[in-house]
Chimera marker file (.cmm) of the C-alpha trace (Angstrom):
<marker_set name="trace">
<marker id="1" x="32.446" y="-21.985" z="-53.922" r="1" g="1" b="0" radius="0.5"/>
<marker id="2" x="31.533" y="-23.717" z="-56.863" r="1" g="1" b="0" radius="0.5"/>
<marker id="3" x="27.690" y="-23.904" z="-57.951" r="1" g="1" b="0" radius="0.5"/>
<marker id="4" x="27.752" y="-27.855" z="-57.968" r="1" g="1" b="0" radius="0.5"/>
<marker id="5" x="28.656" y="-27.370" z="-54.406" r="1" g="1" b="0" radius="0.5"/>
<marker id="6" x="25.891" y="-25.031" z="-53.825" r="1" g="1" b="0" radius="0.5"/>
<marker id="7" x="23.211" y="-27.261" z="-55.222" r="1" g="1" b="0" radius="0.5"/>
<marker id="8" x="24.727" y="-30.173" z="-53.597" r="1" g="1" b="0" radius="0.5"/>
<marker id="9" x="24.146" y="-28.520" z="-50.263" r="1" g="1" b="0" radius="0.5"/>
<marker id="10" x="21.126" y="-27.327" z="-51.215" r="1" g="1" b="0" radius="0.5"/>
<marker id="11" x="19.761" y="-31.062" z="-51.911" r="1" g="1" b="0" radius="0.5"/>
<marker id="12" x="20.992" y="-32.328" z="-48.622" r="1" g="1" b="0" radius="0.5"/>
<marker id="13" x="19.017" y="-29.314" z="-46.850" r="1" g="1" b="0" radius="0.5"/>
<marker id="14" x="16.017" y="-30.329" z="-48.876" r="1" g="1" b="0" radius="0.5"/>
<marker id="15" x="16.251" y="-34.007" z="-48.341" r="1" g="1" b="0" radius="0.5"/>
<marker id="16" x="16.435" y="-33.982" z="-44.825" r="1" g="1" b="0" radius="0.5"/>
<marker id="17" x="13.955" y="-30.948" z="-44.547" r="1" g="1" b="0" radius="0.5"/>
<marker id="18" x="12.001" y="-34.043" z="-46.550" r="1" g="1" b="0" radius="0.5"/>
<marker id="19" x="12.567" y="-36.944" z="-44.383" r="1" g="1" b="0" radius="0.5"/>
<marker id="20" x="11.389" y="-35.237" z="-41.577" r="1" g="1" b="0" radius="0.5"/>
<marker id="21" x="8.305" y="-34.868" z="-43.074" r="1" g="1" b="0" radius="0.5"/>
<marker id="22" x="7.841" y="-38.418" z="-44.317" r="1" g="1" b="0" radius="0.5"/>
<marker id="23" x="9.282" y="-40.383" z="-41.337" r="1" g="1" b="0" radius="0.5"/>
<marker id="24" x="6.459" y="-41.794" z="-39.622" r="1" g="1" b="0" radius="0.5"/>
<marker id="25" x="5.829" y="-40.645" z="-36.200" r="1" g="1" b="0" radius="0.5"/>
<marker id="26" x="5.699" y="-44.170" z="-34.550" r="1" g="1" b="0" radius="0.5"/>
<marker id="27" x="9.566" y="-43.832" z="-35.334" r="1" g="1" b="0" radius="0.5"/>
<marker id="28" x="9.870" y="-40.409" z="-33.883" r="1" g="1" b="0" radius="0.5"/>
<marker id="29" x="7.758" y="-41.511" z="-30.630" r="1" g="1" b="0" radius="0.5"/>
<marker id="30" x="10.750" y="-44.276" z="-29.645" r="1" g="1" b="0" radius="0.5"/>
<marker id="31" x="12.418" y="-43.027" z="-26.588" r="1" g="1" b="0" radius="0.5"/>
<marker id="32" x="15.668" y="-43.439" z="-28.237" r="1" g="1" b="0" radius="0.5"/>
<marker id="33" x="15.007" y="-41.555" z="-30.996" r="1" g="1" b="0" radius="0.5"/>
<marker id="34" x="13.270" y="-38.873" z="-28.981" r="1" g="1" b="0" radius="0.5"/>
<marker id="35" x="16.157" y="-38.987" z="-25.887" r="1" g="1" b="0" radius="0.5"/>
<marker id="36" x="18.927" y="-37.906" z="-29.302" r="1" g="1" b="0" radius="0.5"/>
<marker id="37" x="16.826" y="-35.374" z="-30.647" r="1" g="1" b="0" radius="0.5"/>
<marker id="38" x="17.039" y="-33.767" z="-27.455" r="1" g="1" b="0" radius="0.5"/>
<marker id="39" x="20.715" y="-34.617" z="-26.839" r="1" g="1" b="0" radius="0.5"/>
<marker id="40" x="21.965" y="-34.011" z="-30.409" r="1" g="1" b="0" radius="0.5"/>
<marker id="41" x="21.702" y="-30.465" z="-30.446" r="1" g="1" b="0" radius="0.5"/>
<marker id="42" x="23.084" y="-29.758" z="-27.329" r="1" g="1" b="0" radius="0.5"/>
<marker id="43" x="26.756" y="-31.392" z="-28.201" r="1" g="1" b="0" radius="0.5"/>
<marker id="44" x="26.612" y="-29.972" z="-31.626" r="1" g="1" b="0" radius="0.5"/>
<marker id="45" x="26.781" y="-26.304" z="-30.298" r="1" g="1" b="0" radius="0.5"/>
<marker id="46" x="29.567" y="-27.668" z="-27.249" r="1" g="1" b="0" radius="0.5"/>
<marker id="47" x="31.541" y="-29.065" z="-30.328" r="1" g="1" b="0" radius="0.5"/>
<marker id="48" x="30.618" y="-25.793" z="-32.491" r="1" g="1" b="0" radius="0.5"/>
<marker id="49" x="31.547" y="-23.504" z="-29.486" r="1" g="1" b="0" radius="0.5"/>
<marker id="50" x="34.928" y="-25.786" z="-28.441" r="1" g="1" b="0" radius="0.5"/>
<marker id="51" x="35.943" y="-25.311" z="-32.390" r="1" g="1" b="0" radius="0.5"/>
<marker id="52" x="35.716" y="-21.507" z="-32.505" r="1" g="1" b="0" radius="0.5"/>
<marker id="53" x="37.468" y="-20.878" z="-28.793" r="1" g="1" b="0" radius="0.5"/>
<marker id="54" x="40.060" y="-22.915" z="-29.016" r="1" g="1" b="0" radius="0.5"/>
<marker id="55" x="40.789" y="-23.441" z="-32.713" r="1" g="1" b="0" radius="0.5"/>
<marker id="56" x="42.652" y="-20.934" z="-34.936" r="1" g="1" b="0" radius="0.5"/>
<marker id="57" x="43.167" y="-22.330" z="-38.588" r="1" g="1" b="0" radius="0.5"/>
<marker id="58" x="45.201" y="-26.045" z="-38.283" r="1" g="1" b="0" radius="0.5"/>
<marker id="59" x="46.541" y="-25.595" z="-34.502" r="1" g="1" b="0" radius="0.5"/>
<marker id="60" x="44.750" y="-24.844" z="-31.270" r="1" g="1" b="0" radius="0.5"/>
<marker id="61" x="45.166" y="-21.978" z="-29.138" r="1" g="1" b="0" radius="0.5"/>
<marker id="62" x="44.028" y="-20.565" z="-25.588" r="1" g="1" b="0" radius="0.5"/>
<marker id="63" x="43.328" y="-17.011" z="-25.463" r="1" g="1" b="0" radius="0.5"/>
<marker id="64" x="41.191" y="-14.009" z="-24.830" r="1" g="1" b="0" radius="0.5"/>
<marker id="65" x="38.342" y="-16.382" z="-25.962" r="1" g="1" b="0" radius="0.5"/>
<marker id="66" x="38.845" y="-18.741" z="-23.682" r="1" g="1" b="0" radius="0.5"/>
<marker id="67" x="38.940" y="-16.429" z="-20.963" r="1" g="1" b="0" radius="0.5"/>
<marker id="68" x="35.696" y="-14.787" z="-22.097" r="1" g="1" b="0" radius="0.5"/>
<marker id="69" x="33.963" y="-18.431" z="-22.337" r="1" g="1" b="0" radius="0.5"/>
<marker id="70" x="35.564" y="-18.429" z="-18.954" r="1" g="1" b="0" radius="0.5"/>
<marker id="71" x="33.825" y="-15.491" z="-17.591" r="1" g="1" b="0" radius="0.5"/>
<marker id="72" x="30.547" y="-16.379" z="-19.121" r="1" g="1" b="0" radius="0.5"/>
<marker id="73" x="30.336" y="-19.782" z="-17.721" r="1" g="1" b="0" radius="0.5"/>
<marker id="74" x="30.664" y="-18.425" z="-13.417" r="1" g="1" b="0" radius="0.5"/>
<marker id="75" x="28.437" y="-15.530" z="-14.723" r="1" g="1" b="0" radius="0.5"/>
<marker id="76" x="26.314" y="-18.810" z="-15.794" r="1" g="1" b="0" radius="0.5"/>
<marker id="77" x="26.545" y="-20.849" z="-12.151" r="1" g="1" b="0" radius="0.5"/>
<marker id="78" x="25.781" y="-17.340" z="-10.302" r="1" g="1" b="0" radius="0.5"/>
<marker id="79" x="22.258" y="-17.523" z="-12.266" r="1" g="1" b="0" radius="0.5"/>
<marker id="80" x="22.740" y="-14.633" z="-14.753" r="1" g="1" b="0" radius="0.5"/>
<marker id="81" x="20.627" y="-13.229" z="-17.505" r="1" g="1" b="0" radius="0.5"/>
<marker id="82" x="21.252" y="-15.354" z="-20.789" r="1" g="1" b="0" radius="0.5"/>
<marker id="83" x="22.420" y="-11.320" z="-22.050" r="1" g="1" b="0" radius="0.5"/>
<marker id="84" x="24.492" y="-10.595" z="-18.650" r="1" g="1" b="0" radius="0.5"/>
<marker id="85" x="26.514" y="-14.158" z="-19.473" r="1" g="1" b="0" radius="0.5"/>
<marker id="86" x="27.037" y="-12.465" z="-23.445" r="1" g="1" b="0" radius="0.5"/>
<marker id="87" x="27.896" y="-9.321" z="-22.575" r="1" g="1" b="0" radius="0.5"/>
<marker id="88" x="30.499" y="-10.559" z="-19.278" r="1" g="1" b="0" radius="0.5"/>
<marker id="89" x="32.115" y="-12.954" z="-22.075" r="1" g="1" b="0" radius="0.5"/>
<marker id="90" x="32.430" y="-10.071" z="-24.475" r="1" g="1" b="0" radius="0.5"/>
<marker id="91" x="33.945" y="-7.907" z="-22.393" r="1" g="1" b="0" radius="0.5"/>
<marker id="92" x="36.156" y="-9.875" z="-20.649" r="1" g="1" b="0" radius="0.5"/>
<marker id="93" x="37.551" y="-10.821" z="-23.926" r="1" g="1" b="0" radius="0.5"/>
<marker id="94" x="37.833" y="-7.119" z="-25.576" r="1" g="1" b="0" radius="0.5"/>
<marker id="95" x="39.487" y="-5.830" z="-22.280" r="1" g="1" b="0" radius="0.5"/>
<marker id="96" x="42.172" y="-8.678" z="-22.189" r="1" g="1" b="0" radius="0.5"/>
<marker id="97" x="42.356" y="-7.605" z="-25.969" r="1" g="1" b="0" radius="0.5"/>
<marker id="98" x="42.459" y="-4.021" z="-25.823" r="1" g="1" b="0" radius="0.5"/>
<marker id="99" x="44.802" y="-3.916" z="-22.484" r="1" g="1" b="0" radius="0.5"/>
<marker id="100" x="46.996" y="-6.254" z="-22.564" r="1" g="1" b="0" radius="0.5"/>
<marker id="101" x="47.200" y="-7.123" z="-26.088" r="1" g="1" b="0" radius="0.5"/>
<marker id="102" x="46.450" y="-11.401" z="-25.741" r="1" g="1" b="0" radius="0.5"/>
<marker id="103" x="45.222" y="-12.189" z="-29.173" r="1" g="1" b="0" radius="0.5"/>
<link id1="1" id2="2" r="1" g="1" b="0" radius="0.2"/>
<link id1="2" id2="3" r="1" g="1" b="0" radius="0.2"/>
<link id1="3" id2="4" r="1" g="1" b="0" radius="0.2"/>
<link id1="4" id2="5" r="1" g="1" b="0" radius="0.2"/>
<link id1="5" id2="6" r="1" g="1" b="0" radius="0.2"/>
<link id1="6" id2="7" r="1" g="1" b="0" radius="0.2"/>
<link id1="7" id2="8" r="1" g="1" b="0" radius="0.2"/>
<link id1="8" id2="9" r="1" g="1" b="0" radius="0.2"/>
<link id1="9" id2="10" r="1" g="1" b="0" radius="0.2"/>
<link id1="10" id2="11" r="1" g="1" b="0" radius="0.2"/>
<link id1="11" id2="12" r="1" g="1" b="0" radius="0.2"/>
<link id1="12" id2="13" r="1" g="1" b="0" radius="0.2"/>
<link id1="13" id2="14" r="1" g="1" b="0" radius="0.2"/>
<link id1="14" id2="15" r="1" g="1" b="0" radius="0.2"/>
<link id1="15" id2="16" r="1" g="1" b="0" radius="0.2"/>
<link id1="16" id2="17" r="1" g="1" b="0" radius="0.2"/>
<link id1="17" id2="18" r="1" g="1" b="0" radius="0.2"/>
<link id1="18" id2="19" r="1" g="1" b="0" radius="0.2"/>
<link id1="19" id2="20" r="1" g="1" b="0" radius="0.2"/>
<link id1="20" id2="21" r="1" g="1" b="0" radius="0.2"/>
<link id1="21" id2="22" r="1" g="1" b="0" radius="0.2"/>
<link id1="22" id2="23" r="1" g="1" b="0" radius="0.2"/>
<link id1="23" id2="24" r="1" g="1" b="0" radius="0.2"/>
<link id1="24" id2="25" r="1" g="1" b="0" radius="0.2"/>
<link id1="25" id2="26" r="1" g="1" b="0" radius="0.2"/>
<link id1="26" id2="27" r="1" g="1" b="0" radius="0.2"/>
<link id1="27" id2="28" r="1" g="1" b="0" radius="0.2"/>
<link id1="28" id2="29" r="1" g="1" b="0" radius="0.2"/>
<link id1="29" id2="30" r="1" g="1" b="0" radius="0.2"/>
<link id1="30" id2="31" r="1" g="1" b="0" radius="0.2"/>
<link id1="31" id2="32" r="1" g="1" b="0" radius="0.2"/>
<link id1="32" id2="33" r="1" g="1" b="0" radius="0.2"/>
<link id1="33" id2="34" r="1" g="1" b="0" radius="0.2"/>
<link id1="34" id2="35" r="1" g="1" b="0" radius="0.2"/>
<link id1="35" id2="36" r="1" g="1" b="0" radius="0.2"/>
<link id1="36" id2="37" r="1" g="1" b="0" radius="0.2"/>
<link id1="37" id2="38" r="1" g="1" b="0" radius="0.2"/>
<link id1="38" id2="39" r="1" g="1" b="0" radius="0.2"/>
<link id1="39" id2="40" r="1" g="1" b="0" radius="0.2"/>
<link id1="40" id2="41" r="1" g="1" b="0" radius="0.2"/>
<link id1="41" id2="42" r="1" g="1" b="0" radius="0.2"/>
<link id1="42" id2="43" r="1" g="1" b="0" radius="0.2"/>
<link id1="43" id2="44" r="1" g="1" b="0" radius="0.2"/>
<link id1="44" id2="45" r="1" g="1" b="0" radius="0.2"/>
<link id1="45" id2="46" r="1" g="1" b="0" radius="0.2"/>
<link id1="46" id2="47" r="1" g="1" b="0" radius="0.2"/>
<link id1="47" id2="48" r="1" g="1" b="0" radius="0.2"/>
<link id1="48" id2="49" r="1" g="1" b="0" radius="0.2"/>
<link id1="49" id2="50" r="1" g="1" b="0" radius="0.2"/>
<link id1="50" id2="51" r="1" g="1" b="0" radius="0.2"/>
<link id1="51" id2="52" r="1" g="1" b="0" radius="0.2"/>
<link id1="52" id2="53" r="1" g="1" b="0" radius="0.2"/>
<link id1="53" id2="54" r="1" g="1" b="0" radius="0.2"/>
<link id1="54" id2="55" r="1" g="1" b="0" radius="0.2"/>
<link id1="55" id2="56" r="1" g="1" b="0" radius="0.2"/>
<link id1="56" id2="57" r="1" g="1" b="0" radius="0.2"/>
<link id1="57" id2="58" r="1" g="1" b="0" radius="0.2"/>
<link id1="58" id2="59" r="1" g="1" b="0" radius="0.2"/>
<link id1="59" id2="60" r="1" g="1" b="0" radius="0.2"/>
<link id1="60" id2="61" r="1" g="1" b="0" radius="0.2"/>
<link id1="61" id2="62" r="1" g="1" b="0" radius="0.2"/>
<link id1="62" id2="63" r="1" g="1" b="0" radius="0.2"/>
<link id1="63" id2="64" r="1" g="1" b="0" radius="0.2"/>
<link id1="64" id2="65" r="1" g="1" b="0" radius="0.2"/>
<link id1="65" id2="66" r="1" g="1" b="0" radius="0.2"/>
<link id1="66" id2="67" r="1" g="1" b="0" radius="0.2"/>
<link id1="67" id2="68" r="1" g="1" b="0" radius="0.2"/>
<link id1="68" id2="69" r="1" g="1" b="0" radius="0.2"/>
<link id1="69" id2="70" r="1" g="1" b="0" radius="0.2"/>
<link id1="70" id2="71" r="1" g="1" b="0" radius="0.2"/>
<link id1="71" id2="72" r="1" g="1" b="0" radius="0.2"/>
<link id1="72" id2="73" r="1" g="1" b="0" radius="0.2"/>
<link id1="73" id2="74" r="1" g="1" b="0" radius="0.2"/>
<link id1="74" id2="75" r="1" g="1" b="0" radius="0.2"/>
<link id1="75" id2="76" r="1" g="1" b="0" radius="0.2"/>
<link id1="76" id2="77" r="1" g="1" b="0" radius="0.2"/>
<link id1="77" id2="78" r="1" g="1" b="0" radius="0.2"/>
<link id1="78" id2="79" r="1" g="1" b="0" radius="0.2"/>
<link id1="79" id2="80" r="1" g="1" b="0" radius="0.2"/>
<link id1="80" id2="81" r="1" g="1" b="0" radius="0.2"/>
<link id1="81" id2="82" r="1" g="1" b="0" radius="0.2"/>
<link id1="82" id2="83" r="1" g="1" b="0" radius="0.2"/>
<link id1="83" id2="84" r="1" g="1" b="0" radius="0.2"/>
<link id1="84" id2="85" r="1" g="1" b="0" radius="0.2"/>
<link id1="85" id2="86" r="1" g="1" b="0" radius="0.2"/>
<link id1="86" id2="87" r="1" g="1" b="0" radius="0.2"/>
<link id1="87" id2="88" r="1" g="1" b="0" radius="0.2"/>
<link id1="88" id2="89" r="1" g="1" b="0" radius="0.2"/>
<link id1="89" id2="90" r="1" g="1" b="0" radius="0.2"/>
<link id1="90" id2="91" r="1" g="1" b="0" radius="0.2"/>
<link id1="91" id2="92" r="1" g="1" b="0" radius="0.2"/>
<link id1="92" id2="93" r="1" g="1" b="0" radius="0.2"/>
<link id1="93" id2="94" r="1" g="1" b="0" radius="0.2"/>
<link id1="94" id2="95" r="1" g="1" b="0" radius="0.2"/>
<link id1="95" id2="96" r="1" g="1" b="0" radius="0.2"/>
<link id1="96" id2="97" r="1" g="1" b="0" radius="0.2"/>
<link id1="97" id2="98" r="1" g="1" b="0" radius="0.2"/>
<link id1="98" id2="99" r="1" g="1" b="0" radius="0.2"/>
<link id1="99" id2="100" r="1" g="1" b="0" radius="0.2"/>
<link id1="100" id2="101" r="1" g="1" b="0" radius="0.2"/>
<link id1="101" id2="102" r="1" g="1" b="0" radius="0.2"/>
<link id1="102" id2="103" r="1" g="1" b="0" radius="0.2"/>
</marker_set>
């Protein structure tokens, strides 16, 4: 990575890190605004997590992962432990892995 693109990131951290400082909070208090703060974060990581199971460089693919994210979400409805869900989904994807070879 180039250093203008460093800095360039770096600016865009700073300026937002920036404007949520000088915002004013009668903007922040709208129930819109307050209703997508709450909201935004929660599809960012479903997008973030859909990218990394089911994307592999330009094509999409369904594997181990996806049967680990499979696991983890009935570990999820049958009220696990946050680290029971992790370490079902990490083991059901290293054991399809290591025994039966699904990338």
């Amino acid at each position: 990575m180039s250093w203008l693109g460093v800095l360039l990131v770096a600016l865009i951290a700073y300026s937002t890190k920036l404007a949520g400082i000088i915002i004013p909070n009668s903007i922040l208090e709208r129930p819109y605004v307050s209703k997508l703060a709450v909201l935004l974060p929660v599809a960012l990581l479903s997008a973030l997590t859909a990218i990394q199971v089911f994307g592999s460089g330009q094509s999409l693919v369904i594997d181990a992962r996806f049967a680990g994210l499979s696991a983890g979400v009935v570990a999820y409805f049958l009220k696990a432990p946050f680290i029971l869900i992790v370490l079902v989904a990490a083991l059901t994807a290293a054991l399809l892995r290591f025994f039966f070879g699904v990338n």
